[in-house]
PLY file of the C-alpha trace (Angstrom):
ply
format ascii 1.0
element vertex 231
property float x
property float y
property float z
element edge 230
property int vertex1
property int vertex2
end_header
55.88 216.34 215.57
56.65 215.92 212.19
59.98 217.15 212.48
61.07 213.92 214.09
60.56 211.81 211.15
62.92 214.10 209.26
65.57 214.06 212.20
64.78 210.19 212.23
65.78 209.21 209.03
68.70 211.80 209.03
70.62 210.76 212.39
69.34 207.20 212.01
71.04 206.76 208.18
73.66 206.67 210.14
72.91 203.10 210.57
71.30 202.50 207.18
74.82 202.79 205.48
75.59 199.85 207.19
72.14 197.59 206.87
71.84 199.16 203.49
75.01 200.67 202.29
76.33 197.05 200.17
73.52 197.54 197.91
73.71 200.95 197.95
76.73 200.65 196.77
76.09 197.80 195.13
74.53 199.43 192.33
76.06 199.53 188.88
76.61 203.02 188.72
80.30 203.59 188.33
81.06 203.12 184.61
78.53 205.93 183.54
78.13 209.58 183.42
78.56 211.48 186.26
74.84 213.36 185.66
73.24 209.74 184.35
74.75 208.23 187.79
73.39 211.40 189.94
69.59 210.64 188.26
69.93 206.54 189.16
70.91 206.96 192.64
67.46 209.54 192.27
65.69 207.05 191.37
66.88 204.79 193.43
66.24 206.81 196.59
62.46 207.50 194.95
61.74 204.10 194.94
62.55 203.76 198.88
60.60 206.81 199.70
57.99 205.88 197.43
57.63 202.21 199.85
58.46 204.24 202.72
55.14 206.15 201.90
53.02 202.95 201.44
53.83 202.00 204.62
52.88 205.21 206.08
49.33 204.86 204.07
49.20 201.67 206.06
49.80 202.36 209.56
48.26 205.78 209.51
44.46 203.80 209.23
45.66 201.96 212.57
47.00 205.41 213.76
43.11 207.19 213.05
41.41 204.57 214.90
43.97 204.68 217.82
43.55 208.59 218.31
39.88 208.28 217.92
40.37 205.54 221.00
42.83 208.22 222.99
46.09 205.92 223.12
48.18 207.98 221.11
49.70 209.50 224.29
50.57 205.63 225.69
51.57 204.33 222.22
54.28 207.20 222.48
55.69 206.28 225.96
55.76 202.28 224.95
57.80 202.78 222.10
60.27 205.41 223.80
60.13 202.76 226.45
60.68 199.77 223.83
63.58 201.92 222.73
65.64 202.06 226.21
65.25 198.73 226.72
66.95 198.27 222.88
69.92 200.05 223.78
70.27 198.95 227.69
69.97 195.76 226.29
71.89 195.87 223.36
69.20 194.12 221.45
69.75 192.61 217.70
66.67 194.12 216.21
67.43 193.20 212.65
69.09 189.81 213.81
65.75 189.27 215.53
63.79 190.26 212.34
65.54 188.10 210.42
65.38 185.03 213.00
61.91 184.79 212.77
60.16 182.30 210.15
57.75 184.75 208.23
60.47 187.86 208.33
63.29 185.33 207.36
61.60 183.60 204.49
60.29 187.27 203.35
64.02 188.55 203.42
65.08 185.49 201.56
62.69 186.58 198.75
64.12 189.89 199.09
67.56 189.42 198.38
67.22 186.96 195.19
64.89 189.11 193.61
67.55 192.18 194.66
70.63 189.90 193.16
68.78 189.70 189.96
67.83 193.69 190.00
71.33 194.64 190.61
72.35 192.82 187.35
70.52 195.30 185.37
72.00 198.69 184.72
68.83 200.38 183.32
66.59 202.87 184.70
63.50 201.02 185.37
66.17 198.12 188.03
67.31 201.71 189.62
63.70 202.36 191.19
63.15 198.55 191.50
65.71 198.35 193.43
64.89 201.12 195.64
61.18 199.95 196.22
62.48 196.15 197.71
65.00 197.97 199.09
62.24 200.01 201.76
60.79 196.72 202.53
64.34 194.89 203.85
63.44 194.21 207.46
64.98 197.28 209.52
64.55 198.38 213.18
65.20 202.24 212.36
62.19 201.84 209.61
60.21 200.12 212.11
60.79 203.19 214.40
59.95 205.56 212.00
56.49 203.61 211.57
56.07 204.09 215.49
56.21 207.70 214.72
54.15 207.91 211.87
51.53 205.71 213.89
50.86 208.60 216.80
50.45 211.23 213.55
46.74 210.08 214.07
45.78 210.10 210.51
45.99 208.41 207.07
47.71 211.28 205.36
50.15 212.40 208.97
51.19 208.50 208.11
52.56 208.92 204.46
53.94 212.51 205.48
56.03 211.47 208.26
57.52 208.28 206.09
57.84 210.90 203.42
60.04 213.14 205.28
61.64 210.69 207.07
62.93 209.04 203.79
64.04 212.57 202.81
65.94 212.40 205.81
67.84 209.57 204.78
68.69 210.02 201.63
71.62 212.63 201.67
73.92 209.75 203.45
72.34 206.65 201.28
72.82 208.96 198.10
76.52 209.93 199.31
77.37 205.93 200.03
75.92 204.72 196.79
77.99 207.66 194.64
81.07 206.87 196.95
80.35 203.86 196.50
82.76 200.30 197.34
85.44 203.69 198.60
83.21 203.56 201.51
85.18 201.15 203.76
84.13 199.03 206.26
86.05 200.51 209.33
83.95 203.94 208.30
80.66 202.55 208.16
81.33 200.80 211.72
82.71 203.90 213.03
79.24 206.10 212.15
77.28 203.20 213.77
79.18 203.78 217.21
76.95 206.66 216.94
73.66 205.23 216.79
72.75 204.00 220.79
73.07 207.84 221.39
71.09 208.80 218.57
68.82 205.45 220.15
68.43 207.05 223.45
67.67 210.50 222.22
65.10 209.31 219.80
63.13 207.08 223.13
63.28 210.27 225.53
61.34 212.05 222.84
59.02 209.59 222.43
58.32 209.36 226.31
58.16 213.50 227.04
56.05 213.57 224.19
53.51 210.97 226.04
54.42 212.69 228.93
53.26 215.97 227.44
50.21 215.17 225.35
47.45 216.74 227.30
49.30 219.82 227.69
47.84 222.70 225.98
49.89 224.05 223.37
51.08 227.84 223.06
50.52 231.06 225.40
46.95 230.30 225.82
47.21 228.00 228.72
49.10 230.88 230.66
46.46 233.53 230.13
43.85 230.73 231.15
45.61 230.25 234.18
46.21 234.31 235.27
42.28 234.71 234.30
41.35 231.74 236.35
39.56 232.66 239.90
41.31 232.73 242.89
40.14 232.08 246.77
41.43 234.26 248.93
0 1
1 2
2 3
3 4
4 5
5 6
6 7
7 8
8 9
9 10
10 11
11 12
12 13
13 14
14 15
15 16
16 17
17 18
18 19
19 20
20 21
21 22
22 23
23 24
24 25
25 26
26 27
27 28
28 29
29 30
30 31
31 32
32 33
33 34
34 35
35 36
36 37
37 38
38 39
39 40
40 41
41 42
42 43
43 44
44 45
45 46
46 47
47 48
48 49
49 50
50 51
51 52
52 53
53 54
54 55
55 56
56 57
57 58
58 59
59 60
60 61
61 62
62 63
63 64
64 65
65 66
66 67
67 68
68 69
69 70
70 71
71 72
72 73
73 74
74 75
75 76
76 77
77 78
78 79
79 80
80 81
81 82
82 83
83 84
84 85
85 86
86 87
87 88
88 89
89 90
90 91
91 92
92 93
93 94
94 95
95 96
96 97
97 98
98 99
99 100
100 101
101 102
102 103
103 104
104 105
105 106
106 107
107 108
108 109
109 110
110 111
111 112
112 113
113 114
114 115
115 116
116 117
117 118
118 119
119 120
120 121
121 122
122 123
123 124
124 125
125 126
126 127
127 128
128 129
129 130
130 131
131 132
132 133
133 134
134 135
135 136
136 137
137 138
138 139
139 140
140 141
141 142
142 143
143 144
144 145
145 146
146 147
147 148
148 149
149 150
150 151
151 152
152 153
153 154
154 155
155 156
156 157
157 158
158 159
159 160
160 161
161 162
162 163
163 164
164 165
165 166
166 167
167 168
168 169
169 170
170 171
171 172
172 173
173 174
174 175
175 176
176 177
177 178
178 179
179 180
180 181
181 182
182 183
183 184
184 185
185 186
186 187
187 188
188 189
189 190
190 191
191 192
192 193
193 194
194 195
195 196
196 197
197 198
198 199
199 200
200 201
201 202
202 203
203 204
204 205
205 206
206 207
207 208
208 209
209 210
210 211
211 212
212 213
213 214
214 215
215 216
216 217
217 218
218 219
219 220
220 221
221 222
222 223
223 224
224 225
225 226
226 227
227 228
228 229
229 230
């Protein structure tokens, strides 16, 4: 299961270049040393995993008490459900987020405190900047959290946001170092990608609800050939 979270955040960064790429690259990291730049953009991916993480904490108590209730199987099939109808739909998940009064006023917060981060240049606005950055409204974090909700536990939670962070970070860290080189037409052209990488992502969800009960490994065959036959 927890492989998803990595494959998540890896495929899905795809689309964080553009949601997140500006401040990415944003950051005032071009007018200093090449190895003082590489630990900033560290930092500044530590900070997002680090949020990324505290949400996990979160939603993995709501996850324990759902798989003590048994609805971690129909949990899985809504959101690969919720997913399809996203991309049939071509849904504005973000534009949505942002629409609403308490996500819109909480973005709003967001950015000015972000505007007067990304003045800084030291160390300390680096991972600042990285922590508000994980809590910018996004559908592909929101989708992570799905996944990190059927993990069933308080520490599944914080590992799957850990590893799906992880999984983002080679693309955010390669946008950020590239940084304002990183052209518009390119970042639109690796978002053509993401309804497939949509789609994908909601069939696993659903054969993984579809699967749930099944028991795992070679032990369910040998049940079966040991199991007693009428004749």
């Amino acid at each position: 299961m927890f492989w998803t979270a990595f494959t998540i955040g890896l495929l899905g960064s795809l689309h964080c270049v553009g949601m997140c790429g500006p401040i990415a690259c944003a950051l005032p990291a071009g007018e200093q040393s090449p190895w003082k730049t590489a630990g900033n953009l560290l930092l500044y991916n530590s900070g997002r995993i680090a949020t990324y993480i505290f949400l996990g904490l979160l939603i993995g108590v709501l996850g324990k008490g759902l798989f003590m209730a048994g609805l971690q199987r129909w949990l899985s099939i809504g959101a690969g459900a919720f997913l399809l109808i996203v991309v049939l739909f071509s849904i504005p998940v973000e534009n949505k987020l942002l629409q609403s009064p308490w996500t819109g006023r909480f973005y709003l917060y967001l950015k000015q405190r972000l505007a007067r981060l990304l003045r800084g240049s030291g160390a300390a606005h680096f991972l600042q900047v990285g922590i508000l950055n994980g809590f910018l409204p996004c559908g592909l974090v929101y989708m992570a959290v799905l996944g990190a909700l059927s993990a069933g536990s308080i520490a599944g939670g914080a590992l799957y946001m850990l590893l799906f962070g992880l999984g983002t970070t080679p693309l955010m860290f390669s946008a950020a170092l590239a940084g304002r080189r990183l052209g518009i037409r390119f970042q639109n052209r690796l978002r053509k990608f993401y309804p497939v990488f949509l789609t994908g992502l909601a069939l696993l969800f659903i054969l993984r609800g579809l699967q749930f009960d099944l028991p795992r490994g070679f032990t369910f065959w040998e049940a079966i050939q040991n199991t007693p036959m009428c004749h």
